[in-house]
N, C-alpha and C positions, 0 to 999 in steps of 0.2 A: 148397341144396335148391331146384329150378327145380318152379315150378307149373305144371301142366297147364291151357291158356286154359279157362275154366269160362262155361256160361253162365248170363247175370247172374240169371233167377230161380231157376235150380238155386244158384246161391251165398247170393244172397239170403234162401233157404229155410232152407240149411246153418248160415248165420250165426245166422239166428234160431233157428230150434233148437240151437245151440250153448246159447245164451241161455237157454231157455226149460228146457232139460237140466239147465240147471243150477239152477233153479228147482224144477221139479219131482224130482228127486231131494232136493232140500233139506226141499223142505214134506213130503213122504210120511215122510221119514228122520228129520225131527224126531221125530215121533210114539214112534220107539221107542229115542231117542237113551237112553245110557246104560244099557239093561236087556241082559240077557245074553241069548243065544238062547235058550234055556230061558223065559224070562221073556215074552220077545216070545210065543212057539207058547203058552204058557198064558193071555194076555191076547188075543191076536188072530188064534189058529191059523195062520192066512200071512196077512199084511197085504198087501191089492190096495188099497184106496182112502185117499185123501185125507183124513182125519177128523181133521187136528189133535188137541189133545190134549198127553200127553207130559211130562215135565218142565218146561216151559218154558209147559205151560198154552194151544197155540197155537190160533187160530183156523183151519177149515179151509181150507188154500192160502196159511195164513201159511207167510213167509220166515223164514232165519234170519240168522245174520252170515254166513255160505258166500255168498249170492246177493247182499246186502247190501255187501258188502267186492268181489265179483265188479264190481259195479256203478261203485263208487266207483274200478274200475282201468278199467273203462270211460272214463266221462265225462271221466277225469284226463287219459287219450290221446288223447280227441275234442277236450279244450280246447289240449294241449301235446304233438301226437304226437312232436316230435324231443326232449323233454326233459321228460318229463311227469311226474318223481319230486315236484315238487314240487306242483304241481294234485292228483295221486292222495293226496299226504300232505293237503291243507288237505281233499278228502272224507273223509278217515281221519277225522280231530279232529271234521267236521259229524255223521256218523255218533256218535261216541262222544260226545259232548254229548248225544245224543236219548237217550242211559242203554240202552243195548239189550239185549232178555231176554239174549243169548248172546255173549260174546266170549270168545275164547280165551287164554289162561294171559298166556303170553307176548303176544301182541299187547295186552293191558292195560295188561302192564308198560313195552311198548314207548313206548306211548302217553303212562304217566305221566313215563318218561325224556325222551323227544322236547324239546328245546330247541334246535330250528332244525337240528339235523344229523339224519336218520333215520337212516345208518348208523351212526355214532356210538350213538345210542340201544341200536339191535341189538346193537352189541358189547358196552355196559354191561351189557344185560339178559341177553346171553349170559354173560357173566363173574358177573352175581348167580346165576342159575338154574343154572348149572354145563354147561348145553348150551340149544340152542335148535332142537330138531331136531323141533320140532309139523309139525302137516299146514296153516298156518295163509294158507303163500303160495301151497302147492297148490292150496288151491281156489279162488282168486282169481284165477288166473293165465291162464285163458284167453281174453279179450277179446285179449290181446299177442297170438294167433296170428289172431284172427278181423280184428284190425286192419289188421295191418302186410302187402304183399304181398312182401315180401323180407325171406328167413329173416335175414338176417345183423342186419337191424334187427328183426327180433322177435325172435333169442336175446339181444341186448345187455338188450333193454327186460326180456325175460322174468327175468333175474338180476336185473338193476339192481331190480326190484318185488318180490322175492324176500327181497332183503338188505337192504331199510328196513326190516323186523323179523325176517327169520329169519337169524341168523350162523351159517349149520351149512352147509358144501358140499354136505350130503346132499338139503337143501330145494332149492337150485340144481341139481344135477342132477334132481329129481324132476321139478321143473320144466319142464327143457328139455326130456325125452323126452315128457311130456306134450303140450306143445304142438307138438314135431316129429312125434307121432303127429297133432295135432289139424291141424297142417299139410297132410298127408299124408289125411288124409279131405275138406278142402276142396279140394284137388285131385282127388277122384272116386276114390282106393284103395279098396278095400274092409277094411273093420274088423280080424279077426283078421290078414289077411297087415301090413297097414302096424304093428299090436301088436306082431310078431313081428320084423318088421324092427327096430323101435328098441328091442327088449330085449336084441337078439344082441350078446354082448360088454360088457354091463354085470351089474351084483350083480345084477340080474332074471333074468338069459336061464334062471334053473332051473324060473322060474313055468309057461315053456313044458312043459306035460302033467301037470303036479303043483299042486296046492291050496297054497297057504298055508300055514305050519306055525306061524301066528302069531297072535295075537287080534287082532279089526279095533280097534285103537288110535287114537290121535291122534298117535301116533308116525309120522313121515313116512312113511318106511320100510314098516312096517304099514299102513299105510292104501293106501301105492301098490301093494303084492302085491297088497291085495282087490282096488284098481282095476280093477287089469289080469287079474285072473285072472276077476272077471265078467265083462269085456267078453270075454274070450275063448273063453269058455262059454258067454253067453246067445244067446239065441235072437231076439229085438226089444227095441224099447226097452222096453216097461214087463217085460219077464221083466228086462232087465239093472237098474233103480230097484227093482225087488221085492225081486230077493234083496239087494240093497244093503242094503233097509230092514228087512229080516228076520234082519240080520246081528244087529243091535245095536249094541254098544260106542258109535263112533265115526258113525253110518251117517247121520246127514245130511251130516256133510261126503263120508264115503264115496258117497251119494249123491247130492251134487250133482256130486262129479268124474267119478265112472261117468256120470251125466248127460247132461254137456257134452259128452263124446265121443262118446256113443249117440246126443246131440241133431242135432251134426255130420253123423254119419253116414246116420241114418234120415229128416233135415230135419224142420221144425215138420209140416208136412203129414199124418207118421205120428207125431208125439205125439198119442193119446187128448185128446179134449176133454176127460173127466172129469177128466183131472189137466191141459191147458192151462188151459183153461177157468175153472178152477178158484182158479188164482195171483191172490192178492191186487193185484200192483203188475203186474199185463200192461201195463196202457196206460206205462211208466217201459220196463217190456221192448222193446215194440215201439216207441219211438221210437230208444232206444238202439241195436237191433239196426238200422233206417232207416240212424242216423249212423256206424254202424261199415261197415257195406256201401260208404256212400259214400266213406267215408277210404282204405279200401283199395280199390275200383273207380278211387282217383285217384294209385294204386301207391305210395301210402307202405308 
């Protein structure tokens, strides 16, 4: 996949609202993580603002593990971009020592397996659990395309961060199409045609004109139909985080990965300050986003 030359503060914009998408989808989507839709419209008619809260008890503009784990496949690539499994895993371990309100099933277990081999770990956890097919590398995964300027070394990275805890091929695939979509808006595509481009010819391409037929889960699977089906229906960024967050089920992670691709697209510039503004760790954001611009502006 060849990228269109971009200029540096249109990219720079891109990157960080990549970042910040992913952020703001997380903090608003906490709020009604785990309630069914019914439960959301009876508690907050259509949730627009920020107001923490939630099962997890958040402050307004707190993170969760989606932004959190986002972060730590950041920093991993800015310290070891040719080989950075193992930098992204020693943030895995500093993260989950701070005991964090939220992590997911499997990457817990991942965690408690881990003795010096991650993919190892994955497959043991995958063989206890009976599958390993969470949304858990999904929303992690995006820093690999906002990093690397050539695809071949962002789909390698994108698996290779994928499979330190999820052993399901269906997480690697979700994956790649995600970030060759996210690819594909940092080059200057516009949203729904480059959507449609990387769903043609995979278990997706049915999403094209049809809803969902499934609950927004934490099942990979589930969670990437919502994905894709708000970004291809909504209208701006906060209409594609609203209905994210009004889903239920699953919807901070579903809204941090609708996010990151609406943040791409639309750049920080048209994120709402009420929901930029608003993120607990911006100053951790906007340095990161700083050093990720630069690593790719120097075409790794």
């Amino acid at each position: 996949m060849i990228m269109a030359k971009t200029d540096p503060n249109v990219m720079k914009d891109r990157i960080k609202g990549g970042l910040y998408g992913v952020a703001v989808g997380d903090a608003l989507g906490g709020t009604t993580e785990f309630m069914s839709m019914k439960e959301v419209k009876a508690a907050y008619g259509y949730l627009t603002e920020m107001i923490g809260g939630g099962v997890w008890q958040l402050e307004p503009g707190e993170v969760t593990d989606d932004t959190m784990m986002t972060l730590c496949v950041a920093e991993g690539i800015l310290e070891q971009p040719e080989h950075p499994v193992e930098a992204i895993g020693e943030r895995f371990l500093a993260w989950y020592k701070t005991n964090p309100k939220d992590i997911g099933n499997i990457i817990r277990a991942v965690f408690q397996k881990y003795d010096g081999n991650w993919f190892e770990a994955a497959i043991l956890t995958d063989q206890d659990i009976g599958q390993s097919g969470g949304n858990g590398s999904l929303m992690r995964c995006l820093p690999v395309a906002l990093a690397y300027a050539n695809w071949k070394e962002a789909e390698r990275v994108t698996r290779m961060q994928s499979r330190m805890t999820h052993y399901d091929e269906r997480c690697d695939e979700a994956c790649v199409i995600y970030n060759r979509i996210a690819f594909r808006l940092l080059g200057g595509e516009p949203l729904q045609p480059a959507i449609e481009q990387e769903l043609i010819g995979t278990d997706y391409e049915d999403l094209l004109g049809n809803e969902p037929n499934c609950e927004p889960s934490g099942f990979v699977v589930h969670t990437f139909r919502w994905v894709a089906h708000i970004l291809l229906t909504s209208t701006d960024f906060s209409d594609a985080v609203q209905r994210a967050a009004n889903l239920g089920g699953d919807s901070d992670t579903i809204g941090a990965i609708v996010g990151g691709l609406a943040g791409i697209y639309y750049g920080y510039g048209q994120i709402p300050q009420a929901y930029a503004g608003k993120i607990l760790i911006r100053e951790r954001l906007d340095e990161v986003a700083e050093r990720l611009y630069a690593l790719r502006a120097a075409g790794c």
